[in-house]
C-alpha positions in Angstrom: 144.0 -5.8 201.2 147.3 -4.5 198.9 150.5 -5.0 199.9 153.4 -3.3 198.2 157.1 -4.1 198.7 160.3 -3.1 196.5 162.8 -5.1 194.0 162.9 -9.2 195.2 165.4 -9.9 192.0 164.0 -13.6 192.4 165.0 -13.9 195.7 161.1 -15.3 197.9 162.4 -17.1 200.5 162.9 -14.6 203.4 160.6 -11.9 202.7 157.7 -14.0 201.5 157.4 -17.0 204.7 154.5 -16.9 207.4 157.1 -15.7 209.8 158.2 -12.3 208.0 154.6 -12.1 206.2 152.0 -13.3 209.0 149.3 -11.0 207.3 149.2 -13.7 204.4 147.2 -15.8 206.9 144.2 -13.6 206.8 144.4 -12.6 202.7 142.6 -14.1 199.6 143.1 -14.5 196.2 141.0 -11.0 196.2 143.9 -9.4 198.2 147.3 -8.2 196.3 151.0 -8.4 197.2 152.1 -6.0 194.6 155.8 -5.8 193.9 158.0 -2.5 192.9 159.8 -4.3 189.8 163.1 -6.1 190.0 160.7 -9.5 190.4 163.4 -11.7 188.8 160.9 -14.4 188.7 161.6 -14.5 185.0 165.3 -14.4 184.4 167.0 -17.2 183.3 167.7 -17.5 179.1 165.1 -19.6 177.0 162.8 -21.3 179.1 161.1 -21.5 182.2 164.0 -23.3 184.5 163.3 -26.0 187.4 164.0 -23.1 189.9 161.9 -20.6 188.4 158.9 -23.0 187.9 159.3 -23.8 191.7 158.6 -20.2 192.5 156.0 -19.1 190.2 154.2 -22.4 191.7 155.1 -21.7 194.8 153.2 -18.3 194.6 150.1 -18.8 192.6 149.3 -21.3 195.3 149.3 -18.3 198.0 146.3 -17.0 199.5 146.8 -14.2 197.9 147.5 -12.7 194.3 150.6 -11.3 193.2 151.3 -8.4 191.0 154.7 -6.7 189.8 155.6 -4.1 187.8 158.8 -4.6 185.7 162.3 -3.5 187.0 165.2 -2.5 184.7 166.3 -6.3 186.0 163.8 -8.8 184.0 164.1 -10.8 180.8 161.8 -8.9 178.5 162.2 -11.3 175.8 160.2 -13.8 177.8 158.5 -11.7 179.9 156.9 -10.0 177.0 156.3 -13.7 175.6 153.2 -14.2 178.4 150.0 -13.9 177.0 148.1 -10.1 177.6 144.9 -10.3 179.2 142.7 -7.5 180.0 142.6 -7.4 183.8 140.6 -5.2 186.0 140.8 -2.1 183.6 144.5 -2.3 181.9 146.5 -4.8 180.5 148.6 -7.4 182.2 150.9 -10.2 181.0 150.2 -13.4 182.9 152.8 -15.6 184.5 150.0 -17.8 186.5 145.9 -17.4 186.8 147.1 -15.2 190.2 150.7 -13.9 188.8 150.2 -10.7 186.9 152.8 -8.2 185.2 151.2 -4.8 185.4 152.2 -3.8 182.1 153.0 0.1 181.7 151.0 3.0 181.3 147.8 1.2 182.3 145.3 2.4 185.4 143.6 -0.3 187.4 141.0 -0.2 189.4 141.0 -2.3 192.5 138.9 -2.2 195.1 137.7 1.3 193.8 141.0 2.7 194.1 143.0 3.7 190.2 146.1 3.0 190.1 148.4 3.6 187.6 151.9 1.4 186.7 154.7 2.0 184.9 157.7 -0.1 185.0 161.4 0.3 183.9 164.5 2.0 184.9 168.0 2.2 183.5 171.0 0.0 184.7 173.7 1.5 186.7 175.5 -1.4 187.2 177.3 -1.2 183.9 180.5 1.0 183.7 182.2 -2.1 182.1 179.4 -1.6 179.2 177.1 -4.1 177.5 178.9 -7.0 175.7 177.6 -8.8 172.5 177.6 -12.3 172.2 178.7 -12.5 168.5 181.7 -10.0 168.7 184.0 -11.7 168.0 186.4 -10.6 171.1 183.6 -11.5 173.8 185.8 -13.6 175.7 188.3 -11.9 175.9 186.3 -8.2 176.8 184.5 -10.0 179.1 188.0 -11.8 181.1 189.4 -8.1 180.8 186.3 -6.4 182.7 186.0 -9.7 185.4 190.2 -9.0 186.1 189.0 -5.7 186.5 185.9 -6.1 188.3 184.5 -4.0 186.2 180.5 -4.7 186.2 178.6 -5.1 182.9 175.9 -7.1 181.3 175.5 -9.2 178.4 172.6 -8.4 175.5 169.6 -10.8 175.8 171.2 -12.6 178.6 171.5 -10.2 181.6 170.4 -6.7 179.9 167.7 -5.6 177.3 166.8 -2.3 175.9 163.6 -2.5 176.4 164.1 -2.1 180.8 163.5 1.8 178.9 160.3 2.7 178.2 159.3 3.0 174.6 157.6 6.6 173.1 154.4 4.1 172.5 154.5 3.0 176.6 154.8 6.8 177.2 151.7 8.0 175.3 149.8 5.2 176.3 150.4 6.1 179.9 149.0 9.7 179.2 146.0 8.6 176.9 145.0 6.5 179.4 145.3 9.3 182.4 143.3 11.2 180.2 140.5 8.8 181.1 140.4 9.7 184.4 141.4 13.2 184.3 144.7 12.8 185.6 143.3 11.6 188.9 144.9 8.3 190.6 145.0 7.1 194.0 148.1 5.5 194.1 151.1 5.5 191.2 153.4 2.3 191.4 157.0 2.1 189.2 160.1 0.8 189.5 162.1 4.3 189.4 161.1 8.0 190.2 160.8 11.2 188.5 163.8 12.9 188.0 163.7 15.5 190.8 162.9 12.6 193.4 165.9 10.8 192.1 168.3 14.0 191.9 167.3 14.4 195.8 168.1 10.5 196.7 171.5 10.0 195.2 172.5 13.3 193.4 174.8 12.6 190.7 175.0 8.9 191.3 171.9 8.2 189.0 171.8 10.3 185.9 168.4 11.5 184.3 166.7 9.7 181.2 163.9 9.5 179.4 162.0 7.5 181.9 162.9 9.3 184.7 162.0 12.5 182.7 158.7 11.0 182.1 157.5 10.3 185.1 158.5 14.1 186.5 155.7 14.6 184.0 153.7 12.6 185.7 154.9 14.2 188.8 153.9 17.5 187.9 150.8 16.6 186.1 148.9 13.9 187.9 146.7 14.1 190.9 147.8 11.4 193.0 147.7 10.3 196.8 151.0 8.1 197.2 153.4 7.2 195.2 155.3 3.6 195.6 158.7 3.0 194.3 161.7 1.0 194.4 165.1 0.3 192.1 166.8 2.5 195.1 167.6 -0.2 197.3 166.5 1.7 200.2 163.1 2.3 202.6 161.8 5.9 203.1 158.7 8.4 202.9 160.9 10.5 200.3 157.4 13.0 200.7 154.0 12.4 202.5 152.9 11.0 199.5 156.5 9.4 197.7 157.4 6.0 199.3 160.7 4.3 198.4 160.4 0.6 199.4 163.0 -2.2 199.3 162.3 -5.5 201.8 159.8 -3.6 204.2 155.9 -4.9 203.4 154.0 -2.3 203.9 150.2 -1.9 203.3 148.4 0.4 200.7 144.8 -0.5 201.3 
């Protein structure tokens, strides 16, 4: 069985109990909960805190296995600190024997389904802008934007550059399509292709290069659904584009 459900920004609790997840009763460490980036289980600055050690405990002793692409939301400079395994065909950072990153660009095979990941988006919460910690008028930008309530995000503490993809990510993504002749079963990210996202919020979102990417992908991969999140919202965007937020739905 696969599972696949959008952003969770750390928050387990309500989505993840017997009661809201019964079909956890009947899964094994051979069945996936895969999650549409924004896991949040890997946050907090330096290193693994009380609470998030809780959690990542608290899942790898599930019945089942849990994946995640990244989100734009995750600390990358500990995220990417996980040692990368190979892992069913692609690469995978991992958090826990049964708590896997699906690293970008990579196809997996499960269950003799391919499935390709790529993780990241941009931030939109962050008209206020992205403070540094040594400017030396921090405090005071950052009481400025707060009277304001202005939203922004602090470098290496709540944003990093790398929730973009990287040219290297990119072309690793298509070189490894290549090996299966740009036939998937199912595409999981944490955005969408630009088109998609033009037609679910218009203006509100602006295009970038990840977003451009995967309207490559769009165009140029054979595919049978695509599984999204980042949107905060649930809908069949297509017959074959999904946007998932707290729904649980399954793949396989």
């Amino acid at each position: 069985m696969i599972y696949i459900t959008g952003d969770t920004h750390g928050s387990f609790k309500h989505r993840f109990n017997m009661e809201n997840f019964p079909e956890q009763k009947e899964m094994t460490k051979d069945d996936y909960v895969i999650i549409c980036g924004d896991f949040g289980g890997v946050w907090d600055v330096g290193e693994e805190s009380k609470n998030e050690k809780h959690w990542l405990d608290w899942f790898e002793g599930r019945s089942y296995t849990l994946l995640f692409v990244d989100g734009n939301h995750e600390n990358f400079d500990r995220l990417n600190d996980y040692p990368v395994k190979e892992w069913h065909g692609g690469k995978v950072h991992e958090l826990r024997p049964h708590i896997l990153h699906l690293m970008r660009g990579q196809v997996f095979e499960i269950d003799d389904k391919k499935i390709f990941t790529f993780g990241g988006a941009s931030s939109h919460d962050i008209t206020g802008g992205i403070l540094e910690t040594d400017d030396p008028n921090f405090i005071q930008k950052k009481k400025k934007l707060n009277k304001e309530y202005k939203p922004y995000r602090i470098n290496h503490i709540s944003w990093w550059e790398q929730e973009l993809a990287n040219e290297d990510e990119m072309q690793e993504g298509k070189d490894n399509l290549r090996k299966y002749d740009y036939t998937v079963d199912y595409i999981i990210t944490h955005c969408c292709s630009s088109s998609t996202q033009d037609y679910l919020v218009g203006s509100w979102y602006k295009t970038d290069r990840e977003t451009e990417y995967l309207e490559y992908i769009k165009n140029n991969v054979n595919y049978k659904k695509w599984f999204f999140g980042h949107y905060h919202d649930n809908g069949n965007v297509s017959d074959k584009e999904i946007l998932i937020y707290e729904q649980m739905v399954r793949a396989l």
